[in-house]
C-alpha positions as CSV (number, residue, x, y, z in Angstrom):
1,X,105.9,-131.6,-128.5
2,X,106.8,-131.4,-132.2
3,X,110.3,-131.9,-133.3
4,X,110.1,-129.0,-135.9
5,X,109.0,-125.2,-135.8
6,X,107.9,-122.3,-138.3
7,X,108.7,-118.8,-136.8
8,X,108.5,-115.4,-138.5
9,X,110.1,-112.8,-135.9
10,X,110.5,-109.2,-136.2
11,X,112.8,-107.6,-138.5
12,X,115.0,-105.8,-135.6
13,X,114.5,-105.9,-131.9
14,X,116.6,-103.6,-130.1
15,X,116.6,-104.4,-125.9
16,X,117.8,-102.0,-123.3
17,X,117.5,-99.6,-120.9
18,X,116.9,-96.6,-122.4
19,X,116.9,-97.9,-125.8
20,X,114.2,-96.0,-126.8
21,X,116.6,-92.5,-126.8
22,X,118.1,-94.0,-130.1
23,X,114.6,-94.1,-131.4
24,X,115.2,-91.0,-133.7
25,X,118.4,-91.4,-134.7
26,X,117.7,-95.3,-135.7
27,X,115.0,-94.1,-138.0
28,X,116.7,-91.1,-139.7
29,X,119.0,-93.8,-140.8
30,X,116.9,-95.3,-142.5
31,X,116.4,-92.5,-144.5
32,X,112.6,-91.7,-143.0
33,X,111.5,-87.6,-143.1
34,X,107.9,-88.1,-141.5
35,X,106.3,-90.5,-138.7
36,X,102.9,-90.9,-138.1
37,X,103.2,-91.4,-133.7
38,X,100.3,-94.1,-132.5
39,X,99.2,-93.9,-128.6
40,X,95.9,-93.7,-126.1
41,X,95.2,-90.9,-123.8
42,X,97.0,-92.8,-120.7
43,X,99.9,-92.8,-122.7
44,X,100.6,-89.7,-123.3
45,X,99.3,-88.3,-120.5
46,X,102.4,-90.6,-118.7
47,X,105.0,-88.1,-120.7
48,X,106.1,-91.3,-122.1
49,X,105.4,-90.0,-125.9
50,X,106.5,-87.0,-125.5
51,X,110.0,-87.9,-125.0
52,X,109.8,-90.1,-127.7
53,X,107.9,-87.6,-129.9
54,X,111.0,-84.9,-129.3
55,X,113.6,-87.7,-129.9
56,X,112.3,-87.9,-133.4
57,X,111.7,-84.0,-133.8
58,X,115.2,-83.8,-132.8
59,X,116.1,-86.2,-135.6
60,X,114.8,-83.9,-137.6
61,X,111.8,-86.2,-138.3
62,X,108.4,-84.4,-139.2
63,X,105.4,-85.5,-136.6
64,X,102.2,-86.4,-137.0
65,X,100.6,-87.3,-133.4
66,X,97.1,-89.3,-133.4
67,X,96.6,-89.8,-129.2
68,X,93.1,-91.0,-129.7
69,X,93.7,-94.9,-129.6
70,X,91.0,-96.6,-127.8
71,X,92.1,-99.5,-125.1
72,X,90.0,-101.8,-126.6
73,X,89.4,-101.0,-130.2
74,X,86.3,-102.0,-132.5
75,X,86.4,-102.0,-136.0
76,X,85.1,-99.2,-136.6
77,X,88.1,-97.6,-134.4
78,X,90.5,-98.6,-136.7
79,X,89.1,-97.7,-139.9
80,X,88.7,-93.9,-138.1
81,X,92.5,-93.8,-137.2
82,X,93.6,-95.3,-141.0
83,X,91.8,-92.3,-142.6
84,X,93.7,-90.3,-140.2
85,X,97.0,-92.0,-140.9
86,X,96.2,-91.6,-145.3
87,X,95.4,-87.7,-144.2
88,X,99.3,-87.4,-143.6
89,X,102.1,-88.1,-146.3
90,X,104.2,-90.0,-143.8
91,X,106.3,-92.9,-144.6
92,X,106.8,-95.0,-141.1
93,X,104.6,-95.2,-138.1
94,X,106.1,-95.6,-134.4
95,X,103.3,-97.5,-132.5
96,X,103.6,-96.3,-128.4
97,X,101.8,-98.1,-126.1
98,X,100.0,-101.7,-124.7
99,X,98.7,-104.2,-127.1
100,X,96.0,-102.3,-128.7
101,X,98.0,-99.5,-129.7
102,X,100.8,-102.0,-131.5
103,X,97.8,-104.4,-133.1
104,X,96.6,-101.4,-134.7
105,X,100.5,-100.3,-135.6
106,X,100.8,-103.3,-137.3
107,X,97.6,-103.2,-139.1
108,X,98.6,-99.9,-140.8
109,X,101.5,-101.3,-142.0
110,X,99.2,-103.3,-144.6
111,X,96.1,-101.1,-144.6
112,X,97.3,-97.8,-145.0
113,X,97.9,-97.4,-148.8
114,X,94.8,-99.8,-149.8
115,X,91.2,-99.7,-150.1
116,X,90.1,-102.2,-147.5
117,X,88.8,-101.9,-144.2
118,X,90.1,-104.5,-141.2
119,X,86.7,-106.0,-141.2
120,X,87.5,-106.8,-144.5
121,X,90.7,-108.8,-143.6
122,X,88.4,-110.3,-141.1
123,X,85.9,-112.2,-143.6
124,X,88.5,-113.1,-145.7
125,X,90.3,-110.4,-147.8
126,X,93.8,-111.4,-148.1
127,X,96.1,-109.7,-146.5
128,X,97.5,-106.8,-148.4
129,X,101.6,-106.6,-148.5
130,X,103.4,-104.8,-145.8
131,X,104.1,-101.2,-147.0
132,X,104.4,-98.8,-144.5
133,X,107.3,-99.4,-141.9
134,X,106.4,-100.1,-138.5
135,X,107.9,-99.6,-135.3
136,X,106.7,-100.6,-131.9
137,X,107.4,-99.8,-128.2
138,X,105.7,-101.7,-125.9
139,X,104.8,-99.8,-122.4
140,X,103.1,-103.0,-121.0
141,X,104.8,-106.1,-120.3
142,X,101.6,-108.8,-121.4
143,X,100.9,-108.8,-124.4
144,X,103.2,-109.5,-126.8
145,X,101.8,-108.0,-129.6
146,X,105.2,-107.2,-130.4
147,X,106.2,-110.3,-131.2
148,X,102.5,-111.8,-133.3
149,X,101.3,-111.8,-136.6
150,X,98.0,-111.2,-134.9
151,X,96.0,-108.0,-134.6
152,X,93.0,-108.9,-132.0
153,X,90.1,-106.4,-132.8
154,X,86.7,-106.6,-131.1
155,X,83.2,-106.6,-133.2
156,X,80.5,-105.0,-131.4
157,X,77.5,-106.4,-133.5
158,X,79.0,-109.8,-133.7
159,X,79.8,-109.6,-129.6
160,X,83.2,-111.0,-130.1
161,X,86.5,-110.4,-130.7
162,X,88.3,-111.3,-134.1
163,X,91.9,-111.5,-135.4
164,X,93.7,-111.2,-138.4
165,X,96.5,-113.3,-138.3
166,X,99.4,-113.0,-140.9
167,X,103.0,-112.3,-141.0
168,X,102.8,-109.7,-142.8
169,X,101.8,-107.9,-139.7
170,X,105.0,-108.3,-138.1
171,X,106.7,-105.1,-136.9
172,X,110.1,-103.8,-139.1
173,X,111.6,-102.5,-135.4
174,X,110.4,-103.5,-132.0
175,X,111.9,-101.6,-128.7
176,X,112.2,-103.2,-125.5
177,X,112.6,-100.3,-123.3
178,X,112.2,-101.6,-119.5
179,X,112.8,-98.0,-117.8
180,X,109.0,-97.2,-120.0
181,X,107.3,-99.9,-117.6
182,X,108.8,-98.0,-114.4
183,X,105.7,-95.9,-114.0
184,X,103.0,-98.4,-115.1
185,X,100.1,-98.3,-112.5
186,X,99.8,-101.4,-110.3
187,X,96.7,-102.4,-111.9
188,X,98.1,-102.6,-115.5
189,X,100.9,-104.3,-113.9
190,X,99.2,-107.1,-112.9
191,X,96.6,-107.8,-115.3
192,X,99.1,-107.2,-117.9
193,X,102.0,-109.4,-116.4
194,X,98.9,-112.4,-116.5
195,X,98.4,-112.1,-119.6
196,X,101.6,-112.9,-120.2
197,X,101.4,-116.0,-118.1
198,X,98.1,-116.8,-119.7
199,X,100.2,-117.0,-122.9
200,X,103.0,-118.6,-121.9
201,X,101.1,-121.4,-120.3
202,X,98.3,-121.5,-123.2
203,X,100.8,-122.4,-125.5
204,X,103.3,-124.5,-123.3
205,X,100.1,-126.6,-123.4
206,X,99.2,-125.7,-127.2
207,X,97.8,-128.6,-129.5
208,X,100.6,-126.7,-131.9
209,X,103.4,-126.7,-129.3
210,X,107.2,-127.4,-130.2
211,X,110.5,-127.9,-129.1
212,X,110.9,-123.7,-129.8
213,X,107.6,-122.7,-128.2
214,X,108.4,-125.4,-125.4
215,X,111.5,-123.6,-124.4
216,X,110.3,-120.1,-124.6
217,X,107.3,-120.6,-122.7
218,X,109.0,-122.2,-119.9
219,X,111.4,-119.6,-119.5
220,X,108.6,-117.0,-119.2
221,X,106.6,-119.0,-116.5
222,X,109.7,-118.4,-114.5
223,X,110.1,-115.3,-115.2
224,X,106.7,-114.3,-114.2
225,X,106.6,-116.3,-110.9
226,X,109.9,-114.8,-109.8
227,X,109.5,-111.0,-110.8
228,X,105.4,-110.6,-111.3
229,X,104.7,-109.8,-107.6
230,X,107.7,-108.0,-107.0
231,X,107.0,-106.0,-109.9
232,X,103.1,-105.0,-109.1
233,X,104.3,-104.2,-105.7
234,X,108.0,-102.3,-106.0
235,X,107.5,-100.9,-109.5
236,X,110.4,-98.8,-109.8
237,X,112.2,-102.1,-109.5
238,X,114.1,-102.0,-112.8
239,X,115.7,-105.9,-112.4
240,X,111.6,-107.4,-111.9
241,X,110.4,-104.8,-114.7
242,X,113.3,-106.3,-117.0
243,X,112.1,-110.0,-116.2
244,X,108.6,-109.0,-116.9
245,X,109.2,-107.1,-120.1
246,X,111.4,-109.9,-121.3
247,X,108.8,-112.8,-120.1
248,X,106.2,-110.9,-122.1
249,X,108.0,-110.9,-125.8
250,X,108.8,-114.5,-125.1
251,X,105.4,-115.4,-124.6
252,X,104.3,-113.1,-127.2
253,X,106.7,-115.0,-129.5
254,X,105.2,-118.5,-128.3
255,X,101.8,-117.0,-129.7
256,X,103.2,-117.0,-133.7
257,X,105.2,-120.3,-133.0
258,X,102.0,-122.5,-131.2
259,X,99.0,-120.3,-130.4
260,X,96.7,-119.7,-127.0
261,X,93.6,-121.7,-127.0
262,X,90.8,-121.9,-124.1
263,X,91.4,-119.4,-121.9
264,X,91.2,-116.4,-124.8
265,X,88.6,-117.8,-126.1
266,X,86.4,-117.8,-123.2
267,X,87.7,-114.1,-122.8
268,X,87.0,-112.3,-125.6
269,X,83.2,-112.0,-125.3
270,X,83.3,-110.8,-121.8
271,X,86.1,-108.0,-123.2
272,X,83.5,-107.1,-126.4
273,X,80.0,-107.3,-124.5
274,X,81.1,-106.3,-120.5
275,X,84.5,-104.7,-121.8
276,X,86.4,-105.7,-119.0
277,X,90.0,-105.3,-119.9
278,X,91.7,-108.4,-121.4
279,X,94.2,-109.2,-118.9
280,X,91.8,-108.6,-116.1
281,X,89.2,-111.1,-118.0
282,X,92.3,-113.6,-118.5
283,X,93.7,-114.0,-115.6
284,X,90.7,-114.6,-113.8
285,X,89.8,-117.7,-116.2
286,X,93.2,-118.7,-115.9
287,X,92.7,-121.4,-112.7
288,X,89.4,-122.5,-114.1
289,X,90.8,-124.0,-117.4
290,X,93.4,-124.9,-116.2
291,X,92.2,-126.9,-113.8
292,X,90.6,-128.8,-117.2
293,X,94.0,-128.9,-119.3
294,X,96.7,-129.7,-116.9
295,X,96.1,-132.9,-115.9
296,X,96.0,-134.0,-119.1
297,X,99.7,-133.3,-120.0
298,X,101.5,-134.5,-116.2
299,X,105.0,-134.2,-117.4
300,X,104.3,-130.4,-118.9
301,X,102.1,-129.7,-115.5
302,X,105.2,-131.0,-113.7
303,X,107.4,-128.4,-115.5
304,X,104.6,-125.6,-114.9
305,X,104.6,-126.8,-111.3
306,X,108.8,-126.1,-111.0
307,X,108.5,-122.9,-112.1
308,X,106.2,-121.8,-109.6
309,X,108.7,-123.9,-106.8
310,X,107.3,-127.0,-106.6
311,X,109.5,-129.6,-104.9
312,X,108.3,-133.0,-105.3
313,X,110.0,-134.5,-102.2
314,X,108.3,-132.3,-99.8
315,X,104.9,-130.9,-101.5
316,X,101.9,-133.3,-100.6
317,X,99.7,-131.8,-103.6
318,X,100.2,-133.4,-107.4
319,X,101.7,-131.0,-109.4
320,X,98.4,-130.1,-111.2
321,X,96.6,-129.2,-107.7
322,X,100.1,-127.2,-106.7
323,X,99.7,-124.9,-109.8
324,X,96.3,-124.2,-109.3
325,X,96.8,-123.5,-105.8
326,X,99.5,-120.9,-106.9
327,X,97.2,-119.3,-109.6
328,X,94.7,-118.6,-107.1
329,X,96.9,-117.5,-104.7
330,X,99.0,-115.1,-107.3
331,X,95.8,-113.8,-107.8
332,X,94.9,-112.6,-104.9
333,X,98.4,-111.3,-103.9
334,X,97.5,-109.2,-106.9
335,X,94.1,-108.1,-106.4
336,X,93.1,-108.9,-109.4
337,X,89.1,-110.3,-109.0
338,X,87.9,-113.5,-110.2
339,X,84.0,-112.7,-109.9
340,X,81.8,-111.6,-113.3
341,X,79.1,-110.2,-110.5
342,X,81.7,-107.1,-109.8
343,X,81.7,-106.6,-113.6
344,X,77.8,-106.7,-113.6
345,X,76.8,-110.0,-115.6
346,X,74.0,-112.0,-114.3
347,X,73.8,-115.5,-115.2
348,X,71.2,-115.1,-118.3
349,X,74.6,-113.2,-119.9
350,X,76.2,-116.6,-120.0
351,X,74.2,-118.3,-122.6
352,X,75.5,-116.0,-125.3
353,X,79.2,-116.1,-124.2
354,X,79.3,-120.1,-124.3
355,X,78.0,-120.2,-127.7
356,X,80.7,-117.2,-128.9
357,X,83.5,-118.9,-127.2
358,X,82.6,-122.9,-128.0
359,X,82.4,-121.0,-131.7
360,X,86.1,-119.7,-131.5
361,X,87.3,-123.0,-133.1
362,X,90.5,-121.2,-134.2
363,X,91.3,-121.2,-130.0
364,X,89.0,-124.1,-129.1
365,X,90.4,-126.3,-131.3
366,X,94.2,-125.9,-129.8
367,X,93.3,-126.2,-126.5
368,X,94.9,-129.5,-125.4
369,X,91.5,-131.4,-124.7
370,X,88.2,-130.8,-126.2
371,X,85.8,-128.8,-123.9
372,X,81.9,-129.3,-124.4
373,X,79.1,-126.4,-124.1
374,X,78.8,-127.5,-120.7
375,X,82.0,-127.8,-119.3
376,X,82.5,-124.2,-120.6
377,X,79.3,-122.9,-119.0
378,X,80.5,-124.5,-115.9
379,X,83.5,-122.7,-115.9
380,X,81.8,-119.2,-116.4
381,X,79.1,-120.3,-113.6
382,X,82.2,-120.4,-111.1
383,X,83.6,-117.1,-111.9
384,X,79.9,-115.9,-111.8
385,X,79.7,-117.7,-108.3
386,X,76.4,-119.6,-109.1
387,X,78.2,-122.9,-107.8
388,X,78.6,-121.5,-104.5
């Protein structure tokens, strides 16, 4: 653990119950007369934007709705919805919904009065300054994007994912709103609340980690182990949607302080090629690299292993064997699957995905222990069941 730290947070972060009522009024404030309003098709069918939506109209904010964010957005995607967003004379955008609608929130805030496309940014374009202000409302409690400099945006013809990564990105107002997570579907529950744990234990175990990352990180694996299940299962439970909301934007935080590694890395092909949802495809590597990176950091895994309830005096399994028993078990209380077959890859698939992910050096190369071609070909062959 480094004795020394370099974070860039959010401007504002405003979190509450209900929060999000002040949404209007906040803005106004700041002197704003027209929003651009960011969200997917789930979103606002959920009723979620239109309250926000009428909270600004009755701030006597103009509105300019775009509804048609994809879940998993390719480049292309987001250069459609910037011409949209230059079509309008509006001078903030509010960004509603998981962590594709917020990476593409943030992205406007530095594409929107240039010439570049993100693909651009990509290759190497410096980032152009932040000029349009940004808010976001998470309605997920996993990704974080609240809290990163990143924007994660998949490249079909390159069958990978990318980032942009710069903290210029970084939101001017963030909302955390726990009563918008009461009605989130069990599914997005669960695969979303692991990818917060994918986070928070990526970069507990970060090459990059300190003594700021160290301490949120922790506090989110507790988080998640006390409220996750409770909050997949009773989700009008407002105390476990709290914990989870909270646990998210810590680990979402511990992303621009240390930085994920392996496990993304192994997931972002399967999301670009087999577009199986991020969470889903993290959670179910989860156990598998783990089972690589724990054992080498014992007094970390011990830490992990305390979270989830281990009690040295009484638990005959080493700490690392504990944790992975409780991954695969949290899985399965979940439902969340762990097989590629269900998502229709055969094993001639794997070739290509252990060349894009052993190519991700930005993750690979944080990942507390080096992983070779064939350790992370033996790790997709499990999930694919060919050691079985």
């Amino acid at each position: 653990m480094k004795q020394q730290f370099d974070i860039s947070f959010p401007k504002r972060v405003i979190f509450r119950s209900h929060g999000t009522k002040t949404v209007g009024t906040i803005l106004q404030g700041y002197g704003f007369k027209h929003t651009v309003v960011l969200t997917d098709a789930g979103i606002k069918q959920s009723g979620i934007c239109d309250s926000i939506v009428q909270n600004l109209k009755e701030a006597h904010l103009e509105v300019t709705l775009i509804d048609s964010l994809p879940r998993e957005p390719a480049n292309t995607d987001v250069d459609r919805i910037m011409q949209s967003i230059k079509a309008t004379s509006c001078d903030n955008i509010v960004a509603v919904g998981g962590g594709s609608v917020l990476d593409i929130g943030k992205l406007s805030a530095v594409l929107t009065h240039t010439p570049f496309s993100v693909l651009d940014l990509i290759d190497g374009t410096p980032v152009p300054k932040h000029s349009l202000f940004t808010t976001l409302i998470p309605t997920t409690s996993g990704t974080g994007a609240e809290a990163t400099k990143n924007a994660i945006i998949a490249i079909p013809e390159r069958k990978t994912k990318s980032a942009v990564v710069d903290e210029k990105l970084l939101p001017d107002l963030v909302f955390l709103d726990p009563q918008l997570t009461i009605n989130m579907p069990f599914g997005i529950t669960t695969t979303t609340g692991m990818d917060a744990l994918c986070h928070a234990m990526e970069c507990y175990l970060s090459q990059k980690a300190n003594m700021m990352s160290d301490m949120l990180a922790i506090e989110a694996i507790q988080l998640i182990a006390k409220s996750l299940r409770t909050a997949a299962l009773n989700g009008t439970d407002i105390e476990s949607r709290t914990d989870m909301l909270l646990a998210s934007y810590f680990a979402g935080t511990c992303i621009t302080l240390s930085g994920t590694n392996a496990v993304h890395a192994l997931s972002y092909p399967l999301g670009t090629v087999f577009h199986i949802p991020h969470g889903q495809s993290n959670a179910m590597l989860l156990p598998f690299v783990m089972e690589k990176n724990l054992p080498s950091m014992p007094q970390k895994c011990l830490h992990i292993a305390k979270a989830f309830g281990y009690d040295k005096a009484v638990e005959v399994l080493s700490p690392s064997e504990y944790v992975i028993r409780e991954l695969h078990q949290l899985l399965k209380d979940l439902e969340i699957s762990t097989s590629l077959t269900s998502f229709g890859i055969k094993k001639t698939d794997i070739i290509d995905f252990v060349e894009t992910a052993y190519n991700n050096r930005r993750l690979m190369d944080n990942n507390p222990v080096d992983l070779s071609k064939g350790e992370i070909e033996a790790i997709y062959l499990k999930l694919l069941g060919a050691d079985q």
